[in-house]
C-alpha positions, 0 to 999 in steps of 0.5 A: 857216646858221651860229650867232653870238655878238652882243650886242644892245640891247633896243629894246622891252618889252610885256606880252602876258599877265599872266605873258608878255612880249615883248623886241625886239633890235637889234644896236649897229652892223650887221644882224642875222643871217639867220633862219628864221621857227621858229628859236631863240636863247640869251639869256646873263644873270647872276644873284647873281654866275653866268652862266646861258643859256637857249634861247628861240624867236624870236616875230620873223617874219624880215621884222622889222627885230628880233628878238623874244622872247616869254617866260614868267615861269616858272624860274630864268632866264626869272623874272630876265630879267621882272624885270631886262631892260629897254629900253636894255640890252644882252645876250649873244644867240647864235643862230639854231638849230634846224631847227623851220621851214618852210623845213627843212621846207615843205609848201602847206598846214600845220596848226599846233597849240600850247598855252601859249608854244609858239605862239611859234615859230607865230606867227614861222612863220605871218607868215613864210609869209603874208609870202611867201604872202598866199593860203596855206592854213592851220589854226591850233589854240591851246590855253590855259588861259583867254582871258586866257592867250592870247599874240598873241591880237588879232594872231592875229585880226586876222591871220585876218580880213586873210587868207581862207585861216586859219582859226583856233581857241581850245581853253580848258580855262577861260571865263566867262559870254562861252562858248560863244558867244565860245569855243565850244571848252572843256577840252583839246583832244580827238581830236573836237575835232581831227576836227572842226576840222580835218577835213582833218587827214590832208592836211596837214603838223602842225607841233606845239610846247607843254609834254610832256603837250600834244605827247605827247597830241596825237602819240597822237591 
């Protein structure tokens, strides 16, 4: 799949989180570029006078007539897009990259585990393969610091209660009065927690994405 350059007007801004939020692309005339649910693209801005880039997973499945970027309000270039990119602009978009999907990758029955905003390229893969497979069989463990930090949190659970066959879970390091019988998983995610919520682990493909410490943790478990 060849990358391109285009520029692509936002057709919508929503608050996911108290520090995330979401942007919606279309392109001034056309259609967009084919992508695979997992992909990235780079978002050019300028700022006091600079250009700067920054690559962001794409949270759009490719069945969205957009593209859809789900960003955190941390670092130099996500802090100014929060506070400057709104609806009816036009930006620089190059893209889409990145071999993280399930098409360059596929198998039946994946486990996804992510942590923070590496449940974006998650979400765009799990819609994109219950698209395609209203059956399939999947595991989905989110980690997040409180139930407040968790991006896609409603969709994520009204995706599970549509489809029989996800199953879904949060690990918070951080509840209030509501655990355990809301969040019954609390801290980090820990090798008893994976056996037992997944405990068909070593029959599944994991597809892992989250900040360093997360991915190299659970890579060792």
């Amino acid at each position: 799949m060849t990358s391109t350059s285009l520029t692509l007007r936002c057709i919508g801004r929503r608050a996911d989180t108290h520090d995330v939020a979401s942007w919606q692309f279309v392109p001034q005339t056309g259609s967009l570029p084919a992508v695979l649910a997992g992909q990235c693209v780079t978002l050019h801005t300028e700022i006091d006078g600079k250009p700067h880039c920054r690559a962001y997973t794409l949270s759009s499945s490719p069945q969205d007539p957009f593209w859809q970027v789900t960003i955190k309000d941390v670092g130099l270039v996500s802090h100014h897009l929060h506070q400057t990119l709104q609806v009816g602009d036009e930006i620089r978009v190059d893209g889409p990259f990145g071999d993280f999907n399930l098409t360059a990758l596929p198998c039946e029955r994946p486990l996804f585990l992510s942590a923070g905003s590496g449940i974006t390229p998650m979400w765009a893969m799990l819609r994109d393969e219950l698209a395609k497979r209203p059956d399939a069989d999947i595991r989905f463990i989110h980690s997040a610091r409180s139930p407040e930090d968790v991006i896609f949190a409603a969709d994520l659970a009204a995706l599970a209660a549509a489809h029989a066959g996800v199953r879904h879970a949060l690990v918070l390091e951080k509840v209030g009065e509501e655990a355990p019988a809301v969040y019954p998983w609390v801290g980090r995610l820990t090798p008893e927690m994976l056996r037992e919520l997944a405990p068909d682990l070593l029959s599944r493909h994991v597809y892992l994405c989250g900040p360093a410490p997360y991915m190299e943790a659970v890579s060792e478990m």
